[in-house]
N, C-alpha and C positions, 0 to 999 in steps of 0.2 A: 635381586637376591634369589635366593635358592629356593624353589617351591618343594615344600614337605607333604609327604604323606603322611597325614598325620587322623590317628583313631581320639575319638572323644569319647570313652569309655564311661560309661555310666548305670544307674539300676542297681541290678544285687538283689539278693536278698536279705535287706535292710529294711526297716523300719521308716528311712529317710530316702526310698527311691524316685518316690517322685520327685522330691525336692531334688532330687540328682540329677534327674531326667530332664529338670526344668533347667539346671545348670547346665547341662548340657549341650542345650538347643543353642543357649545364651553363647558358648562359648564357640557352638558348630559356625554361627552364622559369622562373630568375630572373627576366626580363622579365615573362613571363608576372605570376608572383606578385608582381610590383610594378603591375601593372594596365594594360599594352601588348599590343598585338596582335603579337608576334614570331610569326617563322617563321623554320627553318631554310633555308637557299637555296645549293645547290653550285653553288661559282665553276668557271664553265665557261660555252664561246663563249654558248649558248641565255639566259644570264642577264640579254644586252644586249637578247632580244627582248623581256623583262620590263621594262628600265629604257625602253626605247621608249612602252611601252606606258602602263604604271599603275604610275610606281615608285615606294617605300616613303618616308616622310618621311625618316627617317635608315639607313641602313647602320652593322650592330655588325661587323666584321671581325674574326674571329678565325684567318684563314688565317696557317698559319705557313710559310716558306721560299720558296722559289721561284713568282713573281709573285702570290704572297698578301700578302707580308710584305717583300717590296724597290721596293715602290715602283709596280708597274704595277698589280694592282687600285685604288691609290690614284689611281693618274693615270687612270684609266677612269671613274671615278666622279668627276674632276675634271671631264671631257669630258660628262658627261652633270648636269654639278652639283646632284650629290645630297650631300648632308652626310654623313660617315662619323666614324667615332671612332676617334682614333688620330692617329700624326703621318703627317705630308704626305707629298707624293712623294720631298723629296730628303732628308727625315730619313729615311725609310725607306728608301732606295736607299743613304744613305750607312751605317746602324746594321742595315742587314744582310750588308754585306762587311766583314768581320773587319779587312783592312790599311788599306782605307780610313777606316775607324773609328779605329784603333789609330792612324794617320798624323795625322788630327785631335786625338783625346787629346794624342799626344806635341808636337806645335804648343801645344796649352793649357797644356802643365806637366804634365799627369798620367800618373802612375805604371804602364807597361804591360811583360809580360814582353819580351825583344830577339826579334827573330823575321827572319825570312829566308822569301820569297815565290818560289816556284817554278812557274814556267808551258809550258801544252803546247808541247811545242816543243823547250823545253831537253834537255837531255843528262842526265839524271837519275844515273848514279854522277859527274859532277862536281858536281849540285847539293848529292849527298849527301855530299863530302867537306867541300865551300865551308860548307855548313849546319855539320858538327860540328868546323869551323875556327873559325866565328865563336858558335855557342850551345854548344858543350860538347857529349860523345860524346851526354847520356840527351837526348831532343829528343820535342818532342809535335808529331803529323803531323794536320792537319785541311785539309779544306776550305774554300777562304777564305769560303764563305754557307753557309744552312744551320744548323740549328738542332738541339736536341735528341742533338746527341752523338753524329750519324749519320756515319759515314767517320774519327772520332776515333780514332787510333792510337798508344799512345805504347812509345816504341823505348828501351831500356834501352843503358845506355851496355855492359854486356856482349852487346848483338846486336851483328850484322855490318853494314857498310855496304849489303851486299846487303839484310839484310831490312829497312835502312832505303828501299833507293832500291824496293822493295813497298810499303813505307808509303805512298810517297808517288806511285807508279803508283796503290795505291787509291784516295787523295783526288782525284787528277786525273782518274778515271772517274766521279765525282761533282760537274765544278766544272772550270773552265777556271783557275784557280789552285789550288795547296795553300800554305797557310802551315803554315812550320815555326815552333818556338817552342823554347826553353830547357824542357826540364822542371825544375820548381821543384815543391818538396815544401812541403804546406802544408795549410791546412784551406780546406774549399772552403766559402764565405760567398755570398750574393745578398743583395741588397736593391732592393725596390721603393721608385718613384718616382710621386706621384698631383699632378697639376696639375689641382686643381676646383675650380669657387667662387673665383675666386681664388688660391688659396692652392698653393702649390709647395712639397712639403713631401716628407722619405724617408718610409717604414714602414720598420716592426721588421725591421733585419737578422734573417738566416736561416743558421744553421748547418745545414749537408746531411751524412747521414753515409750512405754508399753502404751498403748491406746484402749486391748482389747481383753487386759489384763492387771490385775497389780505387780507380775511381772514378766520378763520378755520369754513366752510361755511359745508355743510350739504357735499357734492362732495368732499370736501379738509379730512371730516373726514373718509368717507368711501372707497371709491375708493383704488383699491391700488395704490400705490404710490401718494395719493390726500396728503401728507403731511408727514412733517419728525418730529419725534420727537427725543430730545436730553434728556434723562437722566443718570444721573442728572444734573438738567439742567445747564449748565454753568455760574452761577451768584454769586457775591461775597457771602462768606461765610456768611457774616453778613444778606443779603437780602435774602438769601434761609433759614437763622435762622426762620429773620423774617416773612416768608411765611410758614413756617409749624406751626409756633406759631397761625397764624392768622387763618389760614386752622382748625387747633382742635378747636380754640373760635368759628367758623364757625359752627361748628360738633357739639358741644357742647348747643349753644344758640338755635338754632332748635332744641334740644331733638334728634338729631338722633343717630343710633343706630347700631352696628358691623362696617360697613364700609361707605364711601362719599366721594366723589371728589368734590373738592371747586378750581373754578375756577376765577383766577384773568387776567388783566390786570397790566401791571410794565412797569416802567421806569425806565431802572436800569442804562442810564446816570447820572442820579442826586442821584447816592448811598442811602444809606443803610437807610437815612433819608427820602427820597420820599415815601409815605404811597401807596406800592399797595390798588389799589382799587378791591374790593371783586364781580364780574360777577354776580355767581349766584353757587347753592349746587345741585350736585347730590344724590341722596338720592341712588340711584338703580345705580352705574356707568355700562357703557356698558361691558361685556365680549366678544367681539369678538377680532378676532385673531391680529385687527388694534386699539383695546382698550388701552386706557394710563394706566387704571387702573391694568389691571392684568402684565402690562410690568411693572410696577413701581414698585411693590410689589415683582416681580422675581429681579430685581435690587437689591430689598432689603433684598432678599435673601428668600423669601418664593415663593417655587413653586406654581404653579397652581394647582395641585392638593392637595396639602397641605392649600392654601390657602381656597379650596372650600370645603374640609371634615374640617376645623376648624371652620366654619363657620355653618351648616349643624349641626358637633355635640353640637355648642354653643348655637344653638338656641334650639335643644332637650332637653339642659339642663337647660334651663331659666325656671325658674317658672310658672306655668300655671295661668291664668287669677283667680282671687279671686270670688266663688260666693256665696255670703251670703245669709242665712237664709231668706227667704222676714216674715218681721216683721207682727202681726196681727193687723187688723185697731184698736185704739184705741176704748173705749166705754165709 
């Protein structure tokens, strides 16, 4: 088969570039052993002297968070049209802001915790009273972007409004929104999404159990041994139906595109009836070696290397951008 030139872009200026950077490597050496000329390549300004230049047949993006992973390396590589993997600019821009995501979900019918959006500006002890007026005193305080569990806060309904309206002073130094959310107690579930060949189908939900945390906290996901995961995850057959069902309307309703990890919270006390509530979408999931995603997908019987050359040649073969004629001005 066809050897690709193919860039494994990673880094940024993100909050998560190491974790990128780690993805990276994981995925340079895969190409590699699937028979491609990769190379690792940090997303940063001097990368356009390269696309000017002699750029790579496709782009693997494994940049996570802030202009990796919302949309603008994708619209750059639009501009220069080179083929990448992964979804487009506005699945990406919409499946990496949390409320806009969750605004969409809740349009589709699907099941998301109630949450309340706070932005720079406001008066933060009224946010914080209005928040535990409408979601109940115990409240989880995040960053409406941003990935990997960074700026995650959650506020016990025995703290005080004060160290609530902290909470959410720290996400707002992170993020020009913070979303507040209801804390709900549950078992924390993902599941991968793979659209190749064809074929749009879940992998094997994923039980997470935090090790190094009460929950799967930025240290519980990286670290080794910071967390166990169980796939596929042990839950009645009817509530793993129902999470991979929910997981593809997830994939699907953001526009995204080859692959996505859609992560939930479940109460799988109260069976098959209880609506997991829908977290948030990976648009870029991680590839390192403590990734759910690429373990989930080997569960389901496609290796890693297989999985990252399917991917890779799916994007080589997607149709190139349209560009029309520019019309003459009327007269």
């Amino acid at each position: 088969m066809t050897k690709l030139n193919v860039w494994v872009v990673c880094g940024g200026p993100s909050g998560e570039a190491e974790v990128s950077r780690t993805s990276g490597r994981a995925v340079v050496s895969a190409l590699q052993r699937a028979g491609h000329a990769a190379s690792l390549v940090e997303f940063e300004p001097s990368m356009t002297r390269s696309l000017l230049g002699t750029p790579p047949d496709v782009v693997f993006p494994v940049t996570h968070g802030t202009l990796g992973e919302d949309g603008c390396l994708q619209g750059l590589l639009e501009v220069f049209d080179v083929p990448y993997v992964g979804s487009g600019v506005l699945a990406s821009a919409l499946g990496s802001n949390k409320p806009q995501a969750k605004a969409a979900w809740q349009l589709a019918g699907l099941p998301v915790a109630k949450e309340l959006v706070v932005r720079h500006g406001e008066e933060l002890s009224r946010a914080a009273l209005a928040a535990r007026a409408k979601l109940g005193f115990a409240i989880v305080v995040k960053p409406a972007s941003g990935g990997s569990a960074i700026g995650v806060q959650r506020v016990s309904a025995q703290q005080s409004d004060a160290q609530l309206v902290e909470a959410i002073r720290a996400a707002l130094a992170l993020d020009n929104e913070a979303l507040l959310e209801a804390w709900l107690v549950g078992l924390e579930v993902t599941c991968g999404v793979l659209d190749l060949a064809g074929q749009l189908r879940a992998l094997p939900p994923t039980l997470i159990l935090p090790e190094r945390a009460d929950f799967y906290d930025f240290v519980s996901k990286y670290a080794p041994g910071g967390s166990r995961h169980v796939c596929p995850a042990p839950l009645a057959p009817g509530l793993v139906e129902r999470l991979q069902q929910l997981a593809v309307r997830a994939h699907q309703v953001v526009g995204a595109r080859d692959l996505s990890r859609v992560d939930f919270l479940v109460d799988d006390r109260r069976g098959v009836d209880f609506a997991p509530k829908i977290l948030e979408i990976n648009t870029l999931p991680g590839m390192t070696s403590t990734s759910l995603y690429p373990e989930a997908a080997g569960i389901a019987g496609i290796p890693f290397e297989a999985l990252v050359d399917g991917l890779v040649r799916q994007a080589m073969a997607r149709p190139r951008r349209m560009f029309p004629e520019a019309l003459a001005m009327p007269t």
